[in-house]
N, CA and C of each residue as an Amber inpcrd file, in Angstrom:
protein
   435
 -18.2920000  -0.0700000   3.8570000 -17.7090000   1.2430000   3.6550000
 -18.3300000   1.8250000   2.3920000 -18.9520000   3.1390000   2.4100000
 -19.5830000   3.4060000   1.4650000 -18.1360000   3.9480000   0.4340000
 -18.7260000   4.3450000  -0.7800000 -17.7460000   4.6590000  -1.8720000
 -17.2120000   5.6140000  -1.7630000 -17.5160000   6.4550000  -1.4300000
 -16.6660000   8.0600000  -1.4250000 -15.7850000   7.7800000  -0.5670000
 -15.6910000   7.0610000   0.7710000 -14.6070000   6.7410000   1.6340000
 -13.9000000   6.2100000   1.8170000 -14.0690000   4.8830000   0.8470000
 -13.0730000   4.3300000  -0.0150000 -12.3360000   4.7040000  -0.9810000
 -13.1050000   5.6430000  -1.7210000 -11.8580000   6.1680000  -2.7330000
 -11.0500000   6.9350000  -2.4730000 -11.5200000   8.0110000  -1.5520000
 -10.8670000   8.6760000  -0.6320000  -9.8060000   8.0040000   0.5510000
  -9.9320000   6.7020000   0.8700000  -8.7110000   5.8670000   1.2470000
  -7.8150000   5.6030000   0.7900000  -8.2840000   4.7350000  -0.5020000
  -7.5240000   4.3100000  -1.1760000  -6.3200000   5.6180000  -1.5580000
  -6.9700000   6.7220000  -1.9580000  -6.2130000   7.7560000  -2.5250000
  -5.2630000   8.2610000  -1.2610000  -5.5050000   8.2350000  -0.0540000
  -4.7950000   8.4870000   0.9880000  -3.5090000   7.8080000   1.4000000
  -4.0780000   6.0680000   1.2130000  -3.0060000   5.3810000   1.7710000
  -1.5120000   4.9090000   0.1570000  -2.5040000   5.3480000  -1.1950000
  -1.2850000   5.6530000  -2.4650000  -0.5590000   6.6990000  -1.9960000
  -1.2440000   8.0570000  -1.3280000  -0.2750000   9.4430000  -1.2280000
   0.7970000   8.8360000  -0.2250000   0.2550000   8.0080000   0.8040000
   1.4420000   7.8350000   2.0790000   2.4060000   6.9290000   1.5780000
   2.1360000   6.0480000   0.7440000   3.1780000   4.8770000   0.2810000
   3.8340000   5.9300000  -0.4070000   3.6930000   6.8070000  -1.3690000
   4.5640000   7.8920000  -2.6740000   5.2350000   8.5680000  -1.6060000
   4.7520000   9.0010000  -0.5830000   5.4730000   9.8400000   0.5270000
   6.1690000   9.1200000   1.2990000   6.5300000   7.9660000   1.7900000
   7.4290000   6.6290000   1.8840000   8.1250000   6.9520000   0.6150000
   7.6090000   6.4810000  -0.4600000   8.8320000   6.1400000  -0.9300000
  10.0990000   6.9780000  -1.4200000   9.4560000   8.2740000  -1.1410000
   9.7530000   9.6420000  -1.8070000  10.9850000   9.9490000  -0.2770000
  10.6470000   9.5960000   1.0340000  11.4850000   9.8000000   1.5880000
  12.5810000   8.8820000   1.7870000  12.5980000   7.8030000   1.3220000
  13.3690000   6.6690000   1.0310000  13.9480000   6.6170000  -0.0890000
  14.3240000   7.8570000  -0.7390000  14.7140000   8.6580000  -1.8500000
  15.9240000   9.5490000  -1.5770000  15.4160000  10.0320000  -0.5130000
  16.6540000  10.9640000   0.2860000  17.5670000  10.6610000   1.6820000
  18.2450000  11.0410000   2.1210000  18.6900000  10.6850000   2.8840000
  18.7450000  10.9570000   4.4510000  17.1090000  10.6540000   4.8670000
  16.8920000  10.9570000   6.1210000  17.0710000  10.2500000   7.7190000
  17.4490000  11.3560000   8.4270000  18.0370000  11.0110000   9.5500000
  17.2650000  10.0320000  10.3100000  17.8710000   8.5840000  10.8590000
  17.1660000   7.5760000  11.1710000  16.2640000   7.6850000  12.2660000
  17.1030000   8.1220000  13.3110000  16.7060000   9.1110000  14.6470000
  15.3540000   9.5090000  14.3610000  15.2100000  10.3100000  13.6450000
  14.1610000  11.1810000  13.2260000  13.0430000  10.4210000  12.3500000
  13.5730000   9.7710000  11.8780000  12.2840000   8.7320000  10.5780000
  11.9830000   7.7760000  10.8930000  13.2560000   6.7970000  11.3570000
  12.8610000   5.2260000  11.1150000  11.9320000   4.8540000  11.7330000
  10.8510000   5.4000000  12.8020000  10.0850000   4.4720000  14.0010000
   8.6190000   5.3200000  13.1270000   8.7110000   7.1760000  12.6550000
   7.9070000   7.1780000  11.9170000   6.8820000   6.4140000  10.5490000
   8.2000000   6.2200000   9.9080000   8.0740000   5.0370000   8.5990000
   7.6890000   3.8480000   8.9570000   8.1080000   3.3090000  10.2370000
   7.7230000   1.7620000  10.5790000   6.5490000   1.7360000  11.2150000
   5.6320000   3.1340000  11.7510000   4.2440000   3.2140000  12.2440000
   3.5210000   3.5400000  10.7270000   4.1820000   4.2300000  10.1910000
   3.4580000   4.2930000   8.6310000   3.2490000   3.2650000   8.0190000
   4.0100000   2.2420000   7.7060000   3.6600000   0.8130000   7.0930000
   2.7640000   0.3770000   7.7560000   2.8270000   0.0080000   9.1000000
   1.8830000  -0.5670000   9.9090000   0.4930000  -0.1680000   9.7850000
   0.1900000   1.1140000   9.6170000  -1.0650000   1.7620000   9.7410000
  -1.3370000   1.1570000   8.0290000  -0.5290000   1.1330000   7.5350000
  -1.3420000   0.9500000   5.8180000  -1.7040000  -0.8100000   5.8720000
  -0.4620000  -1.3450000   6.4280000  -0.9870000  -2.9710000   6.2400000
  -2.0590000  -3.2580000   7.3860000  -2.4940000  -2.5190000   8.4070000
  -3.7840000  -2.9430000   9.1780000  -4.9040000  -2.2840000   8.3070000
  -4.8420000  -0.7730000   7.1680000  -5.8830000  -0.9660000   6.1420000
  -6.2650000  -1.8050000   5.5400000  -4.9240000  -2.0430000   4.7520000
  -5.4430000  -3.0910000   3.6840000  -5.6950000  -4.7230000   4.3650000
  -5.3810000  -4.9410000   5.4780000  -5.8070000  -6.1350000   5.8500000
  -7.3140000  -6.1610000   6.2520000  -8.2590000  -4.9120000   6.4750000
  -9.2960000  -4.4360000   6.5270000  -9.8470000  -4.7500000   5.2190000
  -9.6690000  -4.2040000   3.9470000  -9.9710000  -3.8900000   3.5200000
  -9.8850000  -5.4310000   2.3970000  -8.8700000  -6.6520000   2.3600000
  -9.2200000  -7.6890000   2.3870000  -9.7510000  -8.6160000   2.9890000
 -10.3620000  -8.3850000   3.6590000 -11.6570000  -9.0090000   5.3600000
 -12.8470000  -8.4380000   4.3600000 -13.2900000  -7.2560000   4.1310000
 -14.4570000  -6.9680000   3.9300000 -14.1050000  -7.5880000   2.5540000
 -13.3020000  -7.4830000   1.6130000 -13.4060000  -8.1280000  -0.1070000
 -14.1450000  -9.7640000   0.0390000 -13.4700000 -10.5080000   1.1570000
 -13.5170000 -11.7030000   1.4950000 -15.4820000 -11.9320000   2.0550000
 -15.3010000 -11.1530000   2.1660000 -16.9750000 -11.2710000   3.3200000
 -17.8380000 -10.8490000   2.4040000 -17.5980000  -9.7770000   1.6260000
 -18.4370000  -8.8270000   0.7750000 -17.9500000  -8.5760000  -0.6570000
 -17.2530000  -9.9920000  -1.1680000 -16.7470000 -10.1340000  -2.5320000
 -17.5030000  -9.3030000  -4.0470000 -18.9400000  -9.9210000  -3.6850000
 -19.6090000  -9.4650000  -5.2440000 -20.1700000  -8.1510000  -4.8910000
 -19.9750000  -7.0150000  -4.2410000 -20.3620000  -5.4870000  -3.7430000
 -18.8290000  -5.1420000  -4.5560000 -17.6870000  -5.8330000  -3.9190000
 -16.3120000  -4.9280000  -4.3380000 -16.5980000  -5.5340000  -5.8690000
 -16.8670000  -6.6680000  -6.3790000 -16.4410000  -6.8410000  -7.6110000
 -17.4950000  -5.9350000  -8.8430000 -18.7880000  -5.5850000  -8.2330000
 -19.7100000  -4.9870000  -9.2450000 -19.2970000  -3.6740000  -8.7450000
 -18.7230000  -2.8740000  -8.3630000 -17.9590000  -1.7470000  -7.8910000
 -16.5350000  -1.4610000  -8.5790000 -15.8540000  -2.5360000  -8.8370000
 -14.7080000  -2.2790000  -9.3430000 -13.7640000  -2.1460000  -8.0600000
 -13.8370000  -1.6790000  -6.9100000 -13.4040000  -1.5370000  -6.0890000
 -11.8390000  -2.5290000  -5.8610000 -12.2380000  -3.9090000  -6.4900000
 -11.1580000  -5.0090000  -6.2340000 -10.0500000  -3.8060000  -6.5720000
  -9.9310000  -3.2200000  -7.6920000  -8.5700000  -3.5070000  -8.9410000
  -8.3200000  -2.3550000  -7.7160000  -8.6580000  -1.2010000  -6.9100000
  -8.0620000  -0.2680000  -6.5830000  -7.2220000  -0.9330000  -5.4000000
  -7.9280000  -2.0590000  -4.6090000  -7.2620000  -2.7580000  -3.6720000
  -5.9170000  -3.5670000  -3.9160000  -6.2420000  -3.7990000  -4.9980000
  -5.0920000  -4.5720000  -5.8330000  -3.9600000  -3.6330000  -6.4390000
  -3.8750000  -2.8540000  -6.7150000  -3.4520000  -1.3150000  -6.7880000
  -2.4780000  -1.2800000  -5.8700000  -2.9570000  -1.1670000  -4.5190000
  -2.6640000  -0.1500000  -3.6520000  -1.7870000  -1.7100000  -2.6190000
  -2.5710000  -2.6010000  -2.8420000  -1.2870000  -4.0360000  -2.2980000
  -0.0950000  -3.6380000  -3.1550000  -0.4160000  -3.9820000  -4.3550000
   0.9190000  -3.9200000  -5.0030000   2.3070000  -2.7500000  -4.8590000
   1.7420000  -1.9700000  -4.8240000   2.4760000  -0.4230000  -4.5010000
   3.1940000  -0.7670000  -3.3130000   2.1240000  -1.2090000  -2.3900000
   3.1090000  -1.4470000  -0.6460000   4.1530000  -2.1040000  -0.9890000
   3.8520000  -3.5160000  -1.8410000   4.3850000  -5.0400000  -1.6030000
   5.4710000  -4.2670000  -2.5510000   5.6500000  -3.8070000  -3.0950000
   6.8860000  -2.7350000  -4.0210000   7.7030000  -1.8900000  -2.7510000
   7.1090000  -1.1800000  -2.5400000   7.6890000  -0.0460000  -1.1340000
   8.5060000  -1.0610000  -0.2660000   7.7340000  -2.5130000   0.2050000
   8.6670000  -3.2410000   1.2140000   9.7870000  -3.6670000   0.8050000
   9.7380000  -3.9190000  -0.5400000  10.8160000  -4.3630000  -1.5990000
  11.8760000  -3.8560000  -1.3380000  11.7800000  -2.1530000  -1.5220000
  12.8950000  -1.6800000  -1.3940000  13.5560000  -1.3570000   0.0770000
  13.3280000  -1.6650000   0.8840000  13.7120000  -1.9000000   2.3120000
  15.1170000  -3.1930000   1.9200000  14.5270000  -4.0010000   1.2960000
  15.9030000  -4.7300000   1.1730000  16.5960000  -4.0540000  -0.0040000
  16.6420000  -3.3750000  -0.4720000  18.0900000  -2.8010000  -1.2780000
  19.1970000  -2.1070000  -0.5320000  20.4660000  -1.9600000  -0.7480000
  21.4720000  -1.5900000   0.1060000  21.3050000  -0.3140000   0.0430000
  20.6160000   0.0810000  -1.2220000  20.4750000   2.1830000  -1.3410000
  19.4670000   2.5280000  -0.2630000  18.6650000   1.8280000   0.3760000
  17.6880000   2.2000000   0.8880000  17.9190000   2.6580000   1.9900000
  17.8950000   4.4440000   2.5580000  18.4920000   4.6690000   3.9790000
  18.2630000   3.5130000   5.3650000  16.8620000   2.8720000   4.9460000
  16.5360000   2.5940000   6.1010000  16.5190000   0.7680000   5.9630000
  17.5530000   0.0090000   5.1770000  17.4560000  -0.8040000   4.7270000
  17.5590000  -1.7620000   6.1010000  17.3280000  -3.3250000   5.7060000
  17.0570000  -4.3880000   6.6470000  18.7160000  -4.6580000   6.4170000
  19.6100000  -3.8050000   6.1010000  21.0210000  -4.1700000   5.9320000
  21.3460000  -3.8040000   7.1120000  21.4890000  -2.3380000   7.2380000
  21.6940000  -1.0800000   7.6480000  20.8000000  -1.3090000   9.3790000
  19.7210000  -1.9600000   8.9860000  18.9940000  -2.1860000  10.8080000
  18.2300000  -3.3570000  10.6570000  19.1620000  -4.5730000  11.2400000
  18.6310000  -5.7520000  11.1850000  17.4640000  -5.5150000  12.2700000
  17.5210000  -4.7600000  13.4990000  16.4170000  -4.7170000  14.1760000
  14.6200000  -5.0320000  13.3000000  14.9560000  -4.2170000  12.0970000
  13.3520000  -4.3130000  11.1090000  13.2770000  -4.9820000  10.6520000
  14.3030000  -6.1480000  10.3140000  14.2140000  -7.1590000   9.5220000
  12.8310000  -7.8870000   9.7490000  12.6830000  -8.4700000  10.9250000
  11.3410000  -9.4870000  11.0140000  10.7070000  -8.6520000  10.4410000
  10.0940000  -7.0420000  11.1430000   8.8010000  -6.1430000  10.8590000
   9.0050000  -6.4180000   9.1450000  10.1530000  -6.0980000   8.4270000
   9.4790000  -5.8410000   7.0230000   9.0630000  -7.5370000   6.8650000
   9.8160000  -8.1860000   6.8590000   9.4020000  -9.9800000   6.3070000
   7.9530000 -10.3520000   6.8730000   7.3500000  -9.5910000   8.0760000
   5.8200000  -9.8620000   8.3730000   5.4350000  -9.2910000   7.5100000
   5.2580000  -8.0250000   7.3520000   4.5900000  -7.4790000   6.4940000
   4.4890000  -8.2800000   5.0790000   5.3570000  -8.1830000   4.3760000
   6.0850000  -8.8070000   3.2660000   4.9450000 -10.3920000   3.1110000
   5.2340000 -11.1040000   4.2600000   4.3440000 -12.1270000   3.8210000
   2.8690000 -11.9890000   3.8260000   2.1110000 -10.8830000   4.9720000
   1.1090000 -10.7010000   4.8800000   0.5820000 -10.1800000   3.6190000
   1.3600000  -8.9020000   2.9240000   1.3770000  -8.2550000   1.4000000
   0.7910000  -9.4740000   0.7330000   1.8730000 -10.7060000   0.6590000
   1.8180000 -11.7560000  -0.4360000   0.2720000 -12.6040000  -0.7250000
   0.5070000 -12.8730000   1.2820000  -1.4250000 -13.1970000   1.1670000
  -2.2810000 -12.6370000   1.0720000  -2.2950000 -11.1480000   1.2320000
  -3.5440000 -10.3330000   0.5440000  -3.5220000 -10.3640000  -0.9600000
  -2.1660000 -10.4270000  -1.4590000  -2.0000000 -10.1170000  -2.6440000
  -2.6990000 -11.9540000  -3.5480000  -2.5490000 -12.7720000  -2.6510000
  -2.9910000 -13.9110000  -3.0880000  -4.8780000 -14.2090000  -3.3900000
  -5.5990000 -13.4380000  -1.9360000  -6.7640000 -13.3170000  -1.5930000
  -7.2980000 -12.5050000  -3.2240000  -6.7570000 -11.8660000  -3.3040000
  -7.2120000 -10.6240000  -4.5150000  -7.3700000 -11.3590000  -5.9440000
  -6.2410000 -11.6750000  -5.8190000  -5.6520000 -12.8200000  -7.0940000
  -6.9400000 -13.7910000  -7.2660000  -7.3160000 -14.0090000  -6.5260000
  -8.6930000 -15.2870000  -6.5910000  -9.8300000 -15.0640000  -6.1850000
 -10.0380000 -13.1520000  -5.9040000 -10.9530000 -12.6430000  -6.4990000
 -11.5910000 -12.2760000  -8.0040000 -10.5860000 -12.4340000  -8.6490000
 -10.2170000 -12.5830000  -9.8940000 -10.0430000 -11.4060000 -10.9200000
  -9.1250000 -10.3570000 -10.0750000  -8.5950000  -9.2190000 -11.1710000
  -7.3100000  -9.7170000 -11.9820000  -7.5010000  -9.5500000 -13.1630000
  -7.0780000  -9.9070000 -14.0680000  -5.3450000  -9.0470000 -13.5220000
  -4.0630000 -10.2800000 -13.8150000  -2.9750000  -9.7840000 -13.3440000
  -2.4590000  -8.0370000 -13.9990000  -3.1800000  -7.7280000 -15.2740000
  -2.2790000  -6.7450000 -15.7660000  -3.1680000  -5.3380000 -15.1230000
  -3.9450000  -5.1930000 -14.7780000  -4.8620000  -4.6240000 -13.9660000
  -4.1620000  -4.3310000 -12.3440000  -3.8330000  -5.4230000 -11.5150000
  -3.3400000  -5.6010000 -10.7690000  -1.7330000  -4.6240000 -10.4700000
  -1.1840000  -4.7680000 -11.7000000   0.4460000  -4.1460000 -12.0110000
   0.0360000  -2.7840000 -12.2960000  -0.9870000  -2.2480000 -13.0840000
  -0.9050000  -1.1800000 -13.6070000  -0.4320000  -0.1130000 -12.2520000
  -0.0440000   0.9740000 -13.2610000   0.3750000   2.1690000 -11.9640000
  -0.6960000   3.1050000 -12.0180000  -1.2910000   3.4860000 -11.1900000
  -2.4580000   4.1600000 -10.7790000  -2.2890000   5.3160000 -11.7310000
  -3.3210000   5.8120000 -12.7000000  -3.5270000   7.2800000 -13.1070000
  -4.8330000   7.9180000 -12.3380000  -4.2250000   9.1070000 -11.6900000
  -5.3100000   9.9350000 -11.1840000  -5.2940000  11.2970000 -12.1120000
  -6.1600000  12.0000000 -12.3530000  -6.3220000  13.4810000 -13.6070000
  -6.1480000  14.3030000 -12.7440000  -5.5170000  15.3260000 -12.9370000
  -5.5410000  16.3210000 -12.3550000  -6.9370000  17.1490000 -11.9930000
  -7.8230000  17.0420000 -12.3650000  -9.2720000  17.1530000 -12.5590000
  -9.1060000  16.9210000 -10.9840000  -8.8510000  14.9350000 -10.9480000
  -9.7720000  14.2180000 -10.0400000  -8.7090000  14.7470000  -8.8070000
  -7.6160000  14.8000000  -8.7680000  -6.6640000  15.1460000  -7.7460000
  -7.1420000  16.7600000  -7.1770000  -7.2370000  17.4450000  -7.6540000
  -7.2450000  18.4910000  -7.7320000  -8.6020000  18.6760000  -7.0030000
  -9.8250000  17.8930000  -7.5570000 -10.9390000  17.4370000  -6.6060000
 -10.6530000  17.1020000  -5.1960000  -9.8910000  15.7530000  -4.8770000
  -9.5160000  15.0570000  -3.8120000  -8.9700000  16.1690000  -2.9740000
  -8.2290000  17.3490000  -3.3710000  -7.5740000  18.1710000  -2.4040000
  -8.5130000  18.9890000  -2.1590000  -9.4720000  19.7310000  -2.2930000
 -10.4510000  20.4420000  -2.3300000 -11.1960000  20.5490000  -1.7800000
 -11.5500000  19.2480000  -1.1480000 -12.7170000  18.3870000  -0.0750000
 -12.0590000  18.8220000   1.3130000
């Protein structure tokens, strides 16, 4: 994957997790969301499971790129987002619809092993945690395109 389309991913699948989590903020009708949100996770964890396949295959391209830390980034953010599926505030919690329970706990463990794969690519953990800064510059770019 060349670079511009990666960063441009990466920046896509941060906006959809903030837009998850932003609607998991309010109190939306299940009817109407829950099967949306549960094709939304899905579509991000078959990225990033992509996108740890090629780290794995094509390690020293992502690591002289920098590319790891954005992957590592953007695991962490999810593996956060699934988190809150188990809180009781969460409209759409694994309380509230045991039906999702397995879906989030797959995910959840897959998160852990990408998040493990990365880990022993060797981005340094505080790198890993940080919360993404984008400039308004660069955002403002990204929308523009």
């Amino acid at each position: 994957m060349n670079r511009v389309n990666f960063e441009d991913t990466i920046f896509i699948l941060n906006m959809r997790i903030r837009t998850i989590r932003d609607t998991l903020r309010l109190t939306p009708p299940a009817e109407l969301f829950l099967e949306k949100t549960l094709d939304d996770l899905e579509f991000i964890d078959g990225i990033l499971d992509t996108f740890v396949r090629e780290l794995a295959e094509n390690g020293s391209q992502f690591l002289n790129n920098g590319e790891i830390a954005y992957i590592s980034d953007t695991e962490w953010q999810f593996s956060q987002l699934l988190t809150e599926f188990s809180l009781n505030s969460c409209p759409f919690s694994v309380q509230a619809f045991p039906s999702i329970r397995e879906k989030i706990a797959v995910w959840r463990v897959k998160s852990e092993n990408r998040r493990r794969s990365v880990d022993e690519a060797g981005v340094p953990e505080e790198i890993a945690r940080a919360e993404p800064v984008v400039s308004s510059a660069e955002f403002n770019g990204l929308l523009s395109n």
